[in-house]
Gaussian input, Z-matrix of N, CA and C with variables (Angstrom, degrees):
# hf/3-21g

backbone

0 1
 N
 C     1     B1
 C     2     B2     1     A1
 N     3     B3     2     A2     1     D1
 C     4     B4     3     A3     2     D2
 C     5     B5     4     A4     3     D3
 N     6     B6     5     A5     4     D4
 C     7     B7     6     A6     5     D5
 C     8     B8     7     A7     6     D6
 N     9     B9     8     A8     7     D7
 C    10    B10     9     A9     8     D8
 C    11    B11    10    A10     9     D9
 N    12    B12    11    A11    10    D10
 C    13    B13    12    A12    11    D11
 C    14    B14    13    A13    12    D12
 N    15    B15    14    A14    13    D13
 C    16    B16    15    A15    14    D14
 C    17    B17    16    A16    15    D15
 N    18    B18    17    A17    16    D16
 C    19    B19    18    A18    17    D17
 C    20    B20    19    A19    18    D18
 N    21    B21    20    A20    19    D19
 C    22    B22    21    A21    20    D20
 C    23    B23    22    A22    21    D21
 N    24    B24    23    A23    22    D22
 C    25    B25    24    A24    23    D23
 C    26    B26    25    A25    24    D24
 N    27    B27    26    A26    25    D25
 C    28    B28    27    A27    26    D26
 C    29    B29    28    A28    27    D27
 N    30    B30    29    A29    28    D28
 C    31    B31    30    A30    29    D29
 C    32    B32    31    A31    30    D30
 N    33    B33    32    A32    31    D31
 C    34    B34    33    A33    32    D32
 C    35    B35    34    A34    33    D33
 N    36    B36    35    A35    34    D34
 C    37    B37    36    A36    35    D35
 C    38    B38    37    A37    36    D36
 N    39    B39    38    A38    37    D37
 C    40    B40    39    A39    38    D38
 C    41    B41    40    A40    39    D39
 N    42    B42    41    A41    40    D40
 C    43    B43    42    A42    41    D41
 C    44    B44    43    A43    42    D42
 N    45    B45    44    A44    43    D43
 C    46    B46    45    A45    44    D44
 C    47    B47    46    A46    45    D45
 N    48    B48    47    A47    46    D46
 C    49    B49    48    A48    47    D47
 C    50    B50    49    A49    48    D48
 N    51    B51    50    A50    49    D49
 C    52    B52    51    A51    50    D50
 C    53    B53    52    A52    51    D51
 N    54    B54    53    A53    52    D52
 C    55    B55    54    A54    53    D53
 C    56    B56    55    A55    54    D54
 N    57    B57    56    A56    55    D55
 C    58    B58    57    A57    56    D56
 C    59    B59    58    A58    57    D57
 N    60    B60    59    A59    58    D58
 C    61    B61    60    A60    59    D59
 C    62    B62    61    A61    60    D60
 N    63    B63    62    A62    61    D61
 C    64    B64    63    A63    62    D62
 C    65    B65    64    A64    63    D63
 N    66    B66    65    A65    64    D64
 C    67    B67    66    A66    65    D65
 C    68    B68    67    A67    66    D66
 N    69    B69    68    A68    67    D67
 C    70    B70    69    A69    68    D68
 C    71    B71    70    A70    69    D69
 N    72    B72    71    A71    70    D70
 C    73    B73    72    A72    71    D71
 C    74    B74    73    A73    72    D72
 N    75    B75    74    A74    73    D73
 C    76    B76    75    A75    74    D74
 C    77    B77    76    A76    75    D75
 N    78    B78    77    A77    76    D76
 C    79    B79    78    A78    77    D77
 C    80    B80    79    A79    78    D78
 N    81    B81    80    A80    79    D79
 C    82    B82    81    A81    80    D80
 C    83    B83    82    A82    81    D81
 N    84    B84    83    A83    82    D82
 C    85    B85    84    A84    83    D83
 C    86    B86    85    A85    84    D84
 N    87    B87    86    A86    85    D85
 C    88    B88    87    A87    86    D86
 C    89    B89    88    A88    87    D87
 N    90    B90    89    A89    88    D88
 C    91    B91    90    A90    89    D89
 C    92    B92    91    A91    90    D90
 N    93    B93    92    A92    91    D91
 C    94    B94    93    A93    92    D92
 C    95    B95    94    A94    93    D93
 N    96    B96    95    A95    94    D94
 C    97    B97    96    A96    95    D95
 C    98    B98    97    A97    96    D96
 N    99    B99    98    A98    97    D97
 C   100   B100    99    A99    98    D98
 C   101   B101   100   A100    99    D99
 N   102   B102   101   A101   100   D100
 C   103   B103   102   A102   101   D101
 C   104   B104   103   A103   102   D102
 N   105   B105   104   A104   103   D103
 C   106   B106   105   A105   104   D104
 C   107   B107   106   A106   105   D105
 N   108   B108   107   A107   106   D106
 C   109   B109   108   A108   107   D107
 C   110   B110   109   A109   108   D108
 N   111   B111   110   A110   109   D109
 C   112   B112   111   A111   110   D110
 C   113   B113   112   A112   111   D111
 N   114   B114   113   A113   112   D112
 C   115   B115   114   A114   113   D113
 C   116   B116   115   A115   114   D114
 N   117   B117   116   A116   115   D115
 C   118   B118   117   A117   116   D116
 C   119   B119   118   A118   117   D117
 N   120   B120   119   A119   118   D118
 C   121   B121   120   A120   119   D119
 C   122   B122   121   A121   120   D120
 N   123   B123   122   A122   121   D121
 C   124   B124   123   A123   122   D122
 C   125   B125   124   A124   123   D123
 N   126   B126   125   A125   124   D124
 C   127   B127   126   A126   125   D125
 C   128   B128   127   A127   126   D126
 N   129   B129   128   A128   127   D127
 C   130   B130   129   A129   128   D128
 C   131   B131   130   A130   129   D129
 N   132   B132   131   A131   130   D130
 C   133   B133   132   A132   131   D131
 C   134   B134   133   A133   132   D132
 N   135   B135   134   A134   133   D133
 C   136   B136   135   A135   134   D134
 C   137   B137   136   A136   135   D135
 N   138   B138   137   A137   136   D136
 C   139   B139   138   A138   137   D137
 C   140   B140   139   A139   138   D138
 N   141   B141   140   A140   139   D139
 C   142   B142   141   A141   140   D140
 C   143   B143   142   A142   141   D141
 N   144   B144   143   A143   142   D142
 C   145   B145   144   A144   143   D143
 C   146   B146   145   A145   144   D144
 N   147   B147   146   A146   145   D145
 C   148   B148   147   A147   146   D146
 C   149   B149   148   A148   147   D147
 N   150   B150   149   A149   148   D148
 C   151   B151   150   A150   149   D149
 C   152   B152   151   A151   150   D150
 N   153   B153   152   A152   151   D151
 C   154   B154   153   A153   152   D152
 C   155   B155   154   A154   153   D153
 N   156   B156   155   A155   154   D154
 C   157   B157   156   A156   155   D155
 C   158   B158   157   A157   156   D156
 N   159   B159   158   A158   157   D157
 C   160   B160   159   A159   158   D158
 C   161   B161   160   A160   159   D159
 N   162   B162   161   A161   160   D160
 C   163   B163   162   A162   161   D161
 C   164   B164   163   A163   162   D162
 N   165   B165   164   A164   163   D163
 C   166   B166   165   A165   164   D164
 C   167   B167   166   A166   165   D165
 N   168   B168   167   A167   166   D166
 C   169   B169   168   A168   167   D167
 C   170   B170   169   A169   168   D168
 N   171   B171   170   A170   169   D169
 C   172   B172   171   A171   170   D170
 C   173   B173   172   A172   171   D171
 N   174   B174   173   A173   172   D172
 C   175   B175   174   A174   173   D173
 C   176   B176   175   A175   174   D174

   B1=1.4469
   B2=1.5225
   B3=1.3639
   B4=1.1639
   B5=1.5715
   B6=1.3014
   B7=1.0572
   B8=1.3251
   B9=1.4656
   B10=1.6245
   B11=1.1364
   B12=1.6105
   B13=1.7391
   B14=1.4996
   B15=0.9138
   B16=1.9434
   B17=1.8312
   B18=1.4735
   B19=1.4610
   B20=1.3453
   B21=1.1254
   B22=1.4041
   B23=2.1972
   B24=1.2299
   B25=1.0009
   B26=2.2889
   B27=1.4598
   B28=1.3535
   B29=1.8069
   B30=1.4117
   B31=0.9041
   B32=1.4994
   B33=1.4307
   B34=1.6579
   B35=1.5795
   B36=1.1882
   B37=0.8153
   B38=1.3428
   B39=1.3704
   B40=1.6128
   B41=1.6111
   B42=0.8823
   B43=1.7673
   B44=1.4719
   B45=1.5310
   B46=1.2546
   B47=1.6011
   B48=1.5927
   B49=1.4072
   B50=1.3827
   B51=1.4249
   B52=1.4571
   B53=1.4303
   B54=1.2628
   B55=1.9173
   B56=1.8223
   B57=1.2619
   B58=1.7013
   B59=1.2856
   B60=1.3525
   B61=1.5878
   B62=1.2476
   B63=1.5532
   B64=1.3696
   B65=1.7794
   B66=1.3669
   B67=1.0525
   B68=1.6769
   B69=1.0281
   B70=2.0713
   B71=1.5816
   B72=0.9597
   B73=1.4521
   B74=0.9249
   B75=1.8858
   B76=1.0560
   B77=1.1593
   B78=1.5664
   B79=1.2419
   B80=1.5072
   B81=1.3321
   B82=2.0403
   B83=0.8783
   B84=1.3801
   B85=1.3580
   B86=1.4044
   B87=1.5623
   B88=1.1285
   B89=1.3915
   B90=1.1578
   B91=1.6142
   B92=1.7461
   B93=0.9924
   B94=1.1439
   B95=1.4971
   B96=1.6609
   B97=1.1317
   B98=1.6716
   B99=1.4966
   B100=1.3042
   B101=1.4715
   B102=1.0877
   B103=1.2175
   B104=1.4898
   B105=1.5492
   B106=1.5671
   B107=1.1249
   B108=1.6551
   B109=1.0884
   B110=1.5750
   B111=1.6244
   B112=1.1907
   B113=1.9669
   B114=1.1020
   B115=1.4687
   B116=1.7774
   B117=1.0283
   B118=2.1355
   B119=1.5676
   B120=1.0364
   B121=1.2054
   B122=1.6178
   B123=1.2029
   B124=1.3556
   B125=2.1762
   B126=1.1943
   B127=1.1528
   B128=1.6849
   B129=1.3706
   B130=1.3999
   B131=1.7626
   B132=1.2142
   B133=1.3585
   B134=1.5588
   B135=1.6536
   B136=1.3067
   B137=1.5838
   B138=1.4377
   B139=1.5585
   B140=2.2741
   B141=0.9392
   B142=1.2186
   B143=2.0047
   B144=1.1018
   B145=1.0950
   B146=1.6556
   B147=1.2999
   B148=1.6489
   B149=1.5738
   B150=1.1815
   B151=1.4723
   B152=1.7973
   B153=1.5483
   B154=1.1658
   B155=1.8043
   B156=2.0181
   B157=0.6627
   B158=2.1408
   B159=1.7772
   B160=1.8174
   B161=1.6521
   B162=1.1622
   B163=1.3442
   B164=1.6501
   B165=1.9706
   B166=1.4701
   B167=1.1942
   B168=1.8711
   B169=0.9539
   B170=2.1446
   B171=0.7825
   B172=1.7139
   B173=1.5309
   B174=1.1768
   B175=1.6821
   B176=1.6025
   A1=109.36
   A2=122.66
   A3=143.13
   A4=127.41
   A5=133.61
   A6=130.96
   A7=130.04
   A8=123.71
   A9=119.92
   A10=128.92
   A11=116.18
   A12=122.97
   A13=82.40
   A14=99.65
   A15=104.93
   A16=113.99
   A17=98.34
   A18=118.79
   A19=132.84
   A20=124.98
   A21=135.03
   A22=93.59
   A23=116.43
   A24=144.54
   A25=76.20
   A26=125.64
   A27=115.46
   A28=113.77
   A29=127.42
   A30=118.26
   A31=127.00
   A32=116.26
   A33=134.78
   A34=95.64
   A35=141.55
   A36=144.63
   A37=141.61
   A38=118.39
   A39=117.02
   A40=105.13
   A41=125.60
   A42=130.84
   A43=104.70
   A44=120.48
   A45=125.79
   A46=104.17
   A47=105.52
   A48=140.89
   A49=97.62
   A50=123.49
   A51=126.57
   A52=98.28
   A53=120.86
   A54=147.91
   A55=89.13
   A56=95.21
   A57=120.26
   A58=129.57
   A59=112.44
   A60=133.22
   A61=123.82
   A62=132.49
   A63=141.03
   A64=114.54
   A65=121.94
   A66=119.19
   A67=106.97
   A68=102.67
   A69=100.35
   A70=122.30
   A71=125.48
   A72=127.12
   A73=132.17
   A74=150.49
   A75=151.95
   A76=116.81
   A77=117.55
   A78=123.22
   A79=95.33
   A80=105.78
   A81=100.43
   A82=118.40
   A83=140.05
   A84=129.22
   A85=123.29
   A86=122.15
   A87=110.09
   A88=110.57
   A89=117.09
   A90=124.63
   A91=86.71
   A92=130.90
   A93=132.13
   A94=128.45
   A95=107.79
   A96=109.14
   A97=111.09
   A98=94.42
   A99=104.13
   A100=120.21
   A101=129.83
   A102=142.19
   A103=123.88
   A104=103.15
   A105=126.50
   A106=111.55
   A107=132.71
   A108=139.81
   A109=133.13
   A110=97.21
   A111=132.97
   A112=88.14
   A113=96.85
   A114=123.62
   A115=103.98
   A116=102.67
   A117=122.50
   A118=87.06
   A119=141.54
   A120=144.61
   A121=109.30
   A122=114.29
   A123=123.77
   A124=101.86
   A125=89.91
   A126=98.52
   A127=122.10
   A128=108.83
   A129=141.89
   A130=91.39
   A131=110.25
   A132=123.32
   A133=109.72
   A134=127.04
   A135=88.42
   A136=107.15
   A137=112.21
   A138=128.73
   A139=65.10
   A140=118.95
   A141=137.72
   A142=101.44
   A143=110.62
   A144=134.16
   A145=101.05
   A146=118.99
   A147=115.33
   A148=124.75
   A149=118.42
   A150=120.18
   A151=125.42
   A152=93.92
   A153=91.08
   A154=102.85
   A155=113.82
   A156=135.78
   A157=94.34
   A158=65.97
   A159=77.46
   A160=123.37
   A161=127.54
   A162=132.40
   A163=99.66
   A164=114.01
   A165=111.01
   A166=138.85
   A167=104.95
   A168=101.49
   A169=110.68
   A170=78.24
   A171=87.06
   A172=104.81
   A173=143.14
   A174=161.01
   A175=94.09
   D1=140.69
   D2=177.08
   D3=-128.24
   D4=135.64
   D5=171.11
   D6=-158.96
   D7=147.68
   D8=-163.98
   D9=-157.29
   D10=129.25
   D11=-119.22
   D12=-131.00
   D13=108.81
   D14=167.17
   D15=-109.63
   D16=134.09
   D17=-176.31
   D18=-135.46
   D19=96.78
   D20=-172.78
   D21=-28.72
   D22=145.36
   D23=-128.88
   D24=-122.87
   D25=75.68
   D26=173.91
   D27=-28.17
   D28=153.40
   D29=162.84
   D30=57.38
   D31=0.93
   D32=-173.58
   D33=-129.25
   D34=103.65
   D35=146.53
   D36=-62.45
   D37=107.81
   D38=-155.61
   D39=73.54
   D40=33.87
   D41=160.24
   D42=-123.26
   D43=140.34
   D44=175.56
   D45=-148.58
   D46=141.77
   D47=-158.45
   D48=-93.52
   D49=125.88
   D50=-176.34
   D51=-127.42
   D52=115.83
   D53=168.23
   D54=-93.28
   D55=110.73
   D56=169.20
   D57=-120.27
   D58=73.24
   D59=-171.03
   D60=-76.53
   D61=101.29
   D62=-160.36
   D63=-128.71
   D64=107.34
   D65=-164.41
   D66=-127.86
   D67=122.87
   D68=162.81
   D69=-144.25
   D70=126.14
   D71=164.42
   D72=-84.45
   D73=157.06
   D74=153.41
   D75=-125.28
   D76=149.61
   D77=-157.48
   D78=-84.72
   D79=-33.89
   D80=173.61
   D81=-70.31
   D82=141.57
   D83=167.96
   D84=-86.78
   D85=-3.78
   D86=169.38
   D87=-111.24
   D88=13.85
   D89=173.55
   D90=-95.07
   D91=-52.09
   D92=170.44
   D93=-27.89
   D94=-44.89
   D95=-164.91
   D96=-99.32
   D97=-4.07
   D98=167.24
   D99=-87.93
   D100=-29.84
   D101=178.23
   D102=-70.27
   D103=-41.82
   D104=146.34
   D105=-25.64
   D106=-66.46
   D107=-169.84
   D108=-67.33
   D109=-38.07
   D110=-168.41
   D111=-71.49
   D112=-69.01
   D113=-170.10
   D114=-32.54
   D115=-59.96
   D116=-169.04
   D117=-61.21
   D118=-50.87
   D119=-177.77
   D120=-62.87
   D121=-46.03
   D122=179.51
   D123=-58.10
   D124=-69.61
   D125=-167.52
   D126=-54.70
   D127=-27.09
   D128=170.09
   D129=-44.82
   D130=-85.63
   D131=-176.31
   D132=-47.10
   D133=-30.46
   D134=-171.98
   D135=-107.13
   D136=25.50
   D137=-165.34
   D138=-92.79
   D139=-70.05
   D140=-156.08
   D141=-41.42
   D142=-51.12
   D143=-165.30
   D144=-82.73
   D145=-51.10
   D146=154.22
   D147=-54.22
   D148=-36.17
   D149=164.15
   D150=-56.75
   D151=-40.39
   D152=-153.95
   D153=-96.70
   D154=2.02
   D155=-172.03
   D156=-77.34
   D157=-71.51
   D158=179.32
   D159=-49.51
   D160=-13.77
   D161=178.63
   D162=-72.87
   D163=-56.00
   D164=176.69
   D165=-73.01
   D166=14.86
   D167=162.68
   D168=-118.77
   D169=-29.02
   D170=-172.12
   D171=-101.89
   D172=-8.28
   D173=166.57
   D174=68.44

């Protein structure tokens, strides 16, 4: 599950606040704890890749 909450930025005009909610479980726990890892890294990059998206378009 995924989800993503955008919010005008109080007092920032033309700035907006992005809530990026990413959730998964596994029934293994050590498939789990690998995936955990794998995952933060994953998500890292595409928090990264949305930023740097949104900068070339809006500066």
């Amino acid at each position: 599950n995924n989800h993503w909450i955008f919010r005008a930025v109080p007092d920032a005009p033309g700035q907006t606040e992005l809530d990026f909610y990413v959730d998964f479980e596994f029934h293994n726990r050590m498939l789990q704890k690998i995936i955990e890892t794998l995952f933060n890294e994953a998500v890292k990059r595409m928090v990264s890749a949305f930023e740097a998206r949104a900068r070339a378009l809006y500066g």
